[in-house]
PDB file as gemmi writes it, atoms N, CA and C in Angstrom:
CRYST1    1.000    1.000    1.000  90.00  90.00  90.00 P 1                      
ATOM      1  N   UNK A   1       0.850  -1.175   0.000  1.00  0.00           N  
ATOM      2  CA  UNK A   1       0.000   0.000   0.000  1.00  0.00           C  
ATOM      3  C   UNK A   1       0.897   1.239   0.000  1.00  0.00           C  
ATOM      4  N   UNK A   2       0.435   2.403  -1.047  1.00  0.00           N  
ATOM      5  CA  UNK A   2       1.195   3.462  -1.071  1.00  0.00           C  
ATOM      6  C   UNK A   2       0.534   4.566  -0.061  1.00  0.00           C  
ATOM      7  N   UNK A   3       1.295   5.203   0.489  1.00  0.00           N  
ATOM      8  CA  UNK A   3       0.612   6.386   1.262  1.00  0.00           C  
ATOM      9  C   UNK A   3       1.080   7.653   0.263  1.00  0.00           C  
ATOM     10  N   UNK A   4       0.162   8.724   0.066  1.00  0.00           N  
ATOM     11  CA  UNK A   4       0.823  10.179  -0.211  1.00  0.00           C  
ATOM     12  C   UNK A   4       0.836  11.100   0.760  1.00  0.00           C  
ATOM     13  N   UNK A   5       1.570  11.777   0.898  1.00  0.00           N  
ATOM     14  CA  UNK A   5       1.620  13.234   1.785  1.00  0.00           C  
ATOM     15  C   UNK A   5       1.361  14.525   1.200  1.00  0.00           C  
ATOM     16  N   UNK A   6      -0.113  14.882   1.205  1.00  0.00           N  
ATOM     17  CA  UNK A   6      -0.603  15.924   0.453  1.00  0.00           C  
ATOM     18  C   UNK A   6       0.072  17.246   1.318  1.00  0.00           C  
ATOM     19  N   UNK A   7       1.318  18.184   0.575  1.00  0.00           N  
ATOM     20  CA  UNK A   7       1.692  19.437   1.136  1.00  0.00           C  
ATOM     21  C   UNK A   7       0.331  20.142   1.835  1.00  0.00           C  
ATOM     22  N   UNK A   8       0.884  21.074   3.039  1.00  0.00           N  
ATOM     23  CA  UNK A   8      -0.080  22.080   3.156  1.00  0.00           C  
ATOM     24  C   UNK A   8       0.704  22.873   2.763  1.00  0.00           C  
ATOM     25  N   UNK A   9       0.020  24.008   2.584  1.00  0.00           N  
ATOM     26  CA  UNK A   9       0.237  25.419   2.158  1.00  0.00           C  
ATOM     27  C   UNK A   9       0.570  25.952   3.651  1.00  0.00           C  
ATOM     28  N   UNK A  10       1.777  26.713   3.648  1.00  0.00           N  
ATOM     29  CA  UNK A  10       1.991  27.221   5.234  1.00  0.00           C  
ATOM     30  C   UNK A  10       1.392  28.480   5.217  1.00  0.00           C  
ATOM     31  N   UNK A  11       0.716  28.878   6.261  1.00  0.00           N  
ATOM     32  CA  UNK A  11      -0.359  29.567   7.030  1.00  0.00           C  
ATOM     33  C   UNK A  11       0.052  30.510   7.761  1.00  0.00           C  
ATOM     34  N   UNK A  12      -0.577  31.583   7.306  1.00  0.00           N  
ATOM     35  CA  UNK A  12      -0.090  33.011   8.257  1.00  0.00           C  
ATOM     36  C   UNK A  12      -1.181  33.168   8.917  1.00  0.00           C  
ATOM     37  N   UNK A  13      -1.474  33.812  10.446  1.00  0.00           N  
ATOM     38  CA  UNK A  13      -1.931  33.679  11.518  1.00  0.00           C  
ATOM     39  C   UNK A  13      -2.141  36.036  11.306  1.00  0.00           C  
ATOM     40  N   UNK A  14      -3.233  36.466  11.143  1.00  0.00           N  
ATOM     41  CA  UNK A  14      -3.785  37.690  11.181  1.00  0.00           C  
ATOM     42  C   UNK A  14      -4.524  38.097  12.519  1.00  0.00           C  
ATOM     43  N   UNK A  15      -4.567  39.219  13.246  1.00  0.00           N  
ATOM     44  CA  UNK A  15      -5.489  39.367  13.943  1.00  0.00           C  
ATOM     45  C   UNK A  15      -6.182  40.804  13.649  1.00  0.00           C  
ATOM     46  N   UNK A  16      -7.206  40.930  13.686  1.00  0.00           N  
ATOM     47  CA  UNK A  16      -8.204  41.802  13.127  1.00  0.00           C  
ATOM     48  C   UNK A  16      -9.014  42.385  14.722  1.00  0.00           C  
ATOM     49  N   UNK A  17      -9.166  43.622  14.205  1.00  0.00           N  
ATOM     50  CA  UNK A  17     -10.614  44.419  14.969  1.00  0.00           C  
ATOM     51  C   UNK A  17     -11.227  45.053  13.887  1.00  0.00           C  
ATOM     52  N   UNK A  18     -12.358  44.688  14.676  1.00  0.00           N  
ATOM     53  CA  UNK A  18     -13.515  45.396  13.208  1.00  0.00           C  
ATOM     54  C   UNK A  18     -14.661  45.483  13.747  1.00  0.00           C  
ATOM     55  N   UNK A  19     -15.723  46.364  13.112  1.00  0.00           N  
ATOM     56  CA  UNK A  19     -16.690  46.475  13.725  1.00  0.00           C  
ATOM     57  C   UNK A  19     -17.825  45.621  14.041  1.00  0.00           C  
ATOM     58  N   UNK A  20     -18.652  45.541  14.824  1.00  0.00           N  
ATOM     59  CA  UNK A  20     -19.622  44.574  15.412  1.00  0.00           C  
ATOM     60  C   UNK A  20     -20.126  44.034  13.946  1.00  0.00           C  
ATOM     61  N   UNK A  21     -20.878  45.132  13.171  1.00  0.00           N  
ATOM     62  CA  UNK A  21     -21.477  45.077  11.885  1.00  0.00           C  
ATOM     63  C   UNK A  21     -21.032  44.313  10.890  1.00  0.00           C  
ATOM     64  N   UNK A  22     -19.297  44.153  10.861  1.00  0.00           N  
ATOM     65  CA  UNK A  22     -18.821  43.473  10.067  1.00  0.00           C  
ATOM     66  C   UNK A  22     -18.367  42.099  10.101  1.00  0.00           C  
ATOM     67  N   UNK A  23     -18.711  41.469  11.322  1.00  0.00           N  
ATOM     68  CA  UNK A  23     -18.261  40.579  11.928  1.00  0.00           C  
ATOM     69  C   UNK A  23     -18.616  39.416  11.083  1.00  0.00           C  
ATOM     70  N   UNK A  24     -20.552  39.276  10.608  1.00  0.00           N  
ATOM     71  CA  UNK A  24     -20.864  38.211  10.046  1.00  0.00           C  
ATOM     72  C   UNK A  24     -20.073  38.306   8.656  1.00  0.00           C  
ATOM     73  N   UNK A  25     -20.385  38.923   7.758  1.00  0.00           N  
ATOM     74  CA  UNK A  25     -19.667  39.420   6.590  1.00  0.00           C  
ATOM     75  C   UNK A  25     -18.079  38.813   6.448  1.00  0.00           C  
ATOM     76  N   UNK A  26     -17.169  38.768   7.700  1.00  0.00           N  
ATOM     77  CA  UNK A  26     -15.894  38.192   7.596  1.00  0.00           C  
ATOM     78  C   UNK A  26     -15.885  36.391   7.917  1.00  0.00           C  
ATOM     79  N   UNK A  27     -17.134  36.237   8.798  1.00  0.00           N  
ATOM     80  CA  UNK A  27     -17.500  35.201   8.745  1.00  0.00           C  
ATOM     81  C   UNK A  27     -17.251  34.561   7.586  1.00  0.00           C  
ATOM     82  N   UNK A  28     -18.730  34.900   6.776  1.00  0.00           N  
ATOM     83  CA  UNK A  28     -19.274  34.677   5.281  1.00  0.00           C  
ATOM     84  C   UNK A  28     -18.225  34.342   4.579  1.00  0.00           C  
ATOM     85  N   UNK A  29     -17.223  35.364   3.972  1.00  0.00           N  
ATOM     86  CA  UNK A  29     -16.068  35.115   3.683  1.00  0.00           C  
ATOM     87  C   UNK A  29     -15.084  33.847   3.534  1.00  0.00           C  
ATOM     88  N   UNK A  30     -14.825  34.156   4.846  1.00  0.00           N  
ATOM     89  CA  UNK A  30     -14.200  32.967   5.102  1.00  0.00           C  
ATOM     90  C   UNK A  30     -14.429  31.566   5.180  1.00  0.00           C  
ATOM     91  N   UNK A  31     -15.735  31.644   5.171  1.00  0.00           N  
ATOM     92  CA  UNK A  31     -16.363  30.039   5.387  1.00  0.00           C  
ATOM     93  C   UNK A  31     -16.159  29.802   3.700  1.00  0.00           C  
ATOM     94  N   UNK A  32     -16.682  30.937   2.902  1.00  0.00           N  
ATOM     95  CA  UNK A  32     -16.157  30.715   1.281  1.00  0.00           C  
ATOM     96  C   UNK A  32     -15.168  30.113   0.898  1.00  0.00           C  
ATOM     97  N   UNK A  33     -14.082  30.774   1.284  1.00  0.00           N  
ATOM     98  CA  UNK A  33     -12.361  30.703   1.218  1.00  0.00           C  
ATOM     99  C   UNK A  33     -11.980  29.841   1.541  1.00  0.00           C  
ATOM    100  N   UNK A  34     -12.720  28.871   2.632  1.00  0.00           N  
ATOM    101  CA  UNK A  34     -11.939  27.726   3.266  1.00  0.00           C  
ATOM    102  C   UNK A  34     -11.468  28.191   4.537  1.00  0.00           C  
ATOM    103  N   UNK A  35     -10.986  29.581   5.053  1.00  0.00           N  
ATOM    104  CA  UNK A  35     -10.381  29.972   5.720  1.00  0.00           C  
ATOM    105  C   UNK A  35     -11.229  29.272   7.424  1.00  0.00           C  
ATOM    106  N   UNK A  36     -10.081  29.891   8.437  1.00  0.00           N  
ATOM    107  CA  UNK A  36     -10.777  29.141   9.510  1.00  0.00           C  
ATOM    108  C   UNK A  36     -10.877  30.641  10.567  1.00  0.00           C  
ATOM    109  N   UNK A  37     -11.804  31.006  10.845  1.00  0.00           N  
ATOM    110  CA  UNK A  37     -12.289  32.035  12.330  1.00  0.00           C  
ATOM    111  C   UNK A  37     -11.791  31.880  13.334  1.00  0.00           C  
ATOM    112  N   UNK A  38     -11.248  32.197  14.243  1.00  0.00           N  
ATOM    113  CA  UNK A  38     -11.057  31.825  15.459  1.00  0.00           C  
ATOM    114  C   UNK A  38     -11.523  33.486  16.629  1.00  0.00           C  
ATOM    115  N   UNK A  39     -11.948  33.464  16.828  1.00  0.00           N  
ATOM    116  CA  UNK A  39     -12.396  34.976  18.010  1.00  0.00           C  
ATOM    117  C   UNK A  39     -11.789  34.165  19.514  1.00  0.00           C  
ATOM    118  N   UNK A  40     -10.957  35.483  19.746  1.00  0.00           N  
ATOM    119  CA  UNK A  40     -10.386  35.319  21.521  1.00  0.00           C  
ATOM    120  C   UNK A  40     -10.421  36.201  22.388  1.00  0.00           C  
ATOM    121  N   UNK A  41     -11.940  36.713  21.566  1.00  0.00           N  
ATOM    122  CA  UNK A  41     -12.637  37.647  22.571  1.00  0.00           C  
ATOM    123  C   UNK A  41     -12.953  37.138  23.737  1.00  0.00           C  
ATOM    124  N   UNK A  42     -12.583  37.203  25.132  1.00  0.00           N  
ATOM    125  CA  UNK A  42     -13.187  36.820  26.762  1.00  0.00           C  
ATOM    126  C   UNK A  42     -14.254  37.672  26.736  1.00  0.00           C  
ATOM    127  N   UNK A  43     -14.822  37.122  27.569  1.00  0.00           N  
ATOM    128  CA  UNK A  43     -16.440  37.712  27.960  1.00  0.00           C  
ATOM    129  C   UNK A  43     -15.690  38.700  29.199  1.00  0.00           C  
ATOM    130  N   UNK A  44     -16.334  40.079  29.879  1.00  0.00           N  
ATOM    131  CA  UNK A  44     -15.694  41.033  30.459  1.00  0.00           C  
ATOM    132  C   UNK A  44     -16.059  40.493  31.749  1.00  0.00           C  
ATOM    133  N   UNK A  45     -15.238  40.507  33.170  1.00  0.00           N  
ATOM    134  CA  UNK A  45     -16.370  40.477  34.292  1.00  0.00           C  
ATOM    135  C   UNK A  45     -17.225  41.807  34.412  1.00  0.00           C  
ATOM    136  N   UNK A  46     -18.021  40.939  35.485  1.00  0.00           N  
ATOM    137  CA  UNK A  46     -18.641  42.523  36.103  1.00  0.00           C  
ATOM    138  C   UNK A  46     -17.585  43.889  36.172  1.00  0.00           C  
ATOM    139  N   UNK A  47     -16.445  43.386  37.270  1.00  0.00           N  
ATOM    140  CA  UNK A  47     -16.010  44.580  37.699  1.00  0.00           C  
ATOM    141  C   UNK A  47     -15.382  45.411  35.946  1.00  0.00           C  
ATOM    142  N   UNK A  48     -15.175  44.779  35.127  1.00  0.00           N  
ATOM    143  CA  UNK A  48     -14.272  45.273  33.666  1.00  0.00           C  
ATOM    144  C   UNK A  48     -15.421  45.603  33.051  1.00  0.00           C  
ATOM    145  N   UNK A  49     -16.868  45.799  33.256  1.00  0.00           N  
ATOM    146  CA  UNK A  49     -17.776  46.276  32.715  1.00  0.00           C  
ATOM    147  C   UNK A  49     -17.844  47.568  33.628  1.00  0.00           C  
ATOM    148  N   UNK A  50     -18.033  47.471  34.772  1.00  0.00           N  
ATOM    149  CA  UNK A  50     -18.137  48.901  35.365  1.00  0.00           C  
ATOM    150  C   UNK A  50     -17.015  49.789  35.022  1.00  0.00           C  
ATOM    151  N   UNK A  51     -15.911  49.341  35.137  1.00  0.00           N  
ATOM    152  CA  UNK A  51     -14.948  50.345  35.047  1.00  0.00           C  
ATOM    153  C   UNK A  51     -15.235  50.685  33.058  1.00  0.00           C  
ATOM    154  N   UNK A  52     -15.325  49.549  31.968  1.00  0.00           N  
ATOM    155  CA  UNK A  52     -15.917  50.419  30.908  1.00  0.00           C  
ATOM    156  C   UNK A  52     -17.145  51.376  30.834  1.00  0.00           C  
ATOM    157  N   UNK A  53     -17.925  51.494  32.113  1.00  0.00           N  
ATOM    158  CA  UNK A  53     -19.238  52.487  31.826  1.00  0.00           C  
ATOM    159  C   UNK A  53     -18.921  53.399  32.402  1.00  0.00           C  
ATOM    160  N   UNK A  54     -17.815  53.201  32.862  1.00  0.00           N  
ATOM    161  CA  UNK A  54     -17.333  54.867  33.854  1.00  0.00           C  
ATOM    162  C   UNK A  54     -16.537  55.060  32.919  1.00  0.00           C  
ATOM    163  N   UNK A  55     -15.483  54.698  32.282  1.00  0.00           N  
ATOM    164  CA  UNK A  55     -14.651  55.306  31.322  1.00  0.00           C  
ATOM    165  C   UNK A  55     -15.307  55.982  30.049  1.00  0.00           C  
ATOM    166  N   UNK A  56     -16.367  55.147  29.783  1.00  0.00           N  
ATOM    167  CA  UNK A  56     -17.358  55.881  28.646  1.00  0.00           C  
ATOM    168  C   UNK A  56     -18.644  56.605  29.279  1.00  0.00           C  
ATOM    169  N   UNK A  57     -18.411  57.448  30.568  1.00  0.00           N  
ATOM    170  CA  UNK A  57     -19.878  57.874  30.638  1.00  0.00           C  
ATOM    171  C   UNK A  57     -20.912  57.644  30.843  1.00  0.00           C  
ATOM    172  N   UNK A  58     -21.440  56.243  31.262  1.00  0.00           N  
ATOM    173  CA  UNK A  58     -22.459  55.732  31.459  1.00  0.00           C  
ATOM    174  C   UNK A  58     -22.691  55.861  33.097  1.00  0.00           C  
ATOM    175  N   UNK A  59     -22.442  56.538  33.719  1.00  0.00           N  
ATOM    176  CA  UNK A  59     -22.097  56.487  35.282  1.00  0.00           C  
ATOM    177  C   UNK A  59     -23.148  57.841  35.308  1.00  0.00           C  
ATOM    178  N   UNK A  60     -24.114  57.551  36.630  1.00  0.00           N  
ATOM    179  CA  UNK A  60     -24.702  59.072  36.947  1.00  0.00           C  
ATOM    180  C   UNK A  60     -24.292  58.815  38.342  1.00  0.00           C  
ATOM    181  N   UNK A  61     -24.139  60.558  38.863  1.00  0.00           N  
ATOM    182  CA  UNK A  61     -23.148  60.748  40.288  1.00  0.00           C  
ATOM    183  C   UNK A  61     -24.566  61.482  40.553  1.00  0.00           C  
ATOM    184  N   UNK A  62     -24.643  61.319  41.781  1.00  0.00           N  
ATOM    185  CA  UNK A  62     -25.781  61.770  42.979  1.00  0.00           C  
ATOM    186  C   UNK A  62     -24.970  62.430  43.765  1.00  0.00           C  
ATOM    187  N   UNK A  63     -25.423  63.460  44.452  1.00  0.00           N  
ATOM    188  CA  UNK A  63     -25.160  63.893  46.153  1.00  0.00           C  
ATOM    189  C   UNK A  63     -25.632  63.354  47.160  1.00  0.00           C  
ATOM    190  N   UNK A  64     -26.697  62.676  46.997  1.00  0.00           N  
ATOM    191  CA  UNK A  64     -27.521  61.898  47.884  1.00  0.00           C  
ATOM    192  C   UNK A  64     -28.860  61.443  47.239  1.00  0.00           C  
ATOM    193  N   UNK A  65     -29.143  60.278  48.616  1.00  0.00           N  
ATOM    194  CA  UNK A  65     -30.103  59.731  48.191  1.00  0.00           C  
ATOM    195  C   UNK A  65     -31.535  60.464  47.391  1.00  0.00           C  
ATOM    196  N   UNK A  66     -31.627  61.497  48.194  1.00  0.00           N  
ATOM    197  CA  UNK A  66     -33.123  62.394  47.896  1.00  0.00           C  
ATOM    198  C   UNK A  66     -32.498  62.794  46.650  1.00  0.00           C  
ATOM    199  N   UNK A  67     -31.609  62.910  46.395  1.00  0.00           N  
ATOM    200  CA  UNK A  67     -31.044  63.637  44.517  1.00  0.00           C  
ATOM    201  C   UNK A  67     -31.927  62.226  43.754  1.00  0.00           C  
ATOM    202  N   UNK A  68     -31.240  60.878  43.928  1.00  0.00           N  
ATOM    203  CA  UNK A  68     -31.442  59.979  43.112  1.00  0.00           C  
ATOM    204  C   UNK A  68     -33.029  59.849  43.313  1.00  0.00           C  
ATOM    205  N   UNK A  69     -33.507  59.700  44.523  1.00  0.00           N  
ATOM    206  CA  UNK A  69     -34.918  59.930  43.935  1.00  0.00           C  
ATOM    207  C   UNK A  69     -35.979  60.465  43.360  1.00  0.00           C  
ATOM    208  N   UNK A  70     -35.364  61.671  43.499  1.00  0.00           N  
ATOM    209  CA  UNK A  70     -36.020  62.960  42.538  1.00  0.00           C  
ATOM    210  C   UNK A  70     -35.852  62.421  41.245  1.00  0.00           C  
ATOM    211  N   UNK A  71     -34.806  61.962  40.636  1.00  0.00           N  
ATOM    212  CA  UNK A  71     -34.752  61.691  38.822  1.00  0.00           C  
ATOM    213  C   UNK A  71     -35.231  60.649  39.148  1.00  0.00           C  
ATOM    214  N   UNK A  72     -35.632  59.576  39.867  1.00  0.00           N  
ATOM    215  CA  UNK A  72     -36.394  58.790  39.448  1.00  0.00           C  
ATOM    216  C   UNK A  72     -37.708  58.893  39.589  1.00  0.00           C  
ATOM    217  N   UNK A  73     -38.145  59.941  39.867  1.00  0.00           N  
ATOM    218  CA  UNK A  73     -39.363  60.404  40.135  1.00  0.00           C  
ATOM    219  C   UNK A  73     -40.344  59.677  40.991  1.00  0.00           C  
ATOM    220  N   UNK A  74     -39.424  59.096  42.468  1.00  0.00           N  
ATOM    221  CA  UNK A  74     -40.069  58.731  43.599  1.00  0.00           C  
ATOM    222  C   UNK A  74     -40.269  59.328  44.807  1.00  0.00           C  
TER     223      UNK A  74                                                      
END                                                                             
């Protein structure tokens, strides 16, 4: 019995950011191409989510309690 050893083609390793929007689209692509996806995006904890909503603004500061209940209109 003969065996063959089909060459691979050697493989360069890319890493990409791109927008949310474009994500399926590179998918698509690649599933075309043959190519292979890999995402090593970690999921954030809690605390790496708070500190992103304070770095972007999402944080409201009170003086006190009676402040925060006034905007919530209690």
């Amino acid at each position: 019995m003969m065996t063959t050893n089909i060459p691979t083609p050697p493989l360069d390793t890319f890493t990409l950011e791109l927008p949310k929007s474009d994500v399926a689209f590179l998918k698509t692509m690649a599933k075309r191409m043959g190519w292979t996806v890999k995402s090593n995006r970690r999921k954030m904890s809690a605390y790496e989510r708070s500190l992103d909503d304070e770095r972007n603004g999402r944080v409201n500061h009170y003086a006190n309690s009676e402040e925060l209940f006034k905007k919530m209109g209690i």
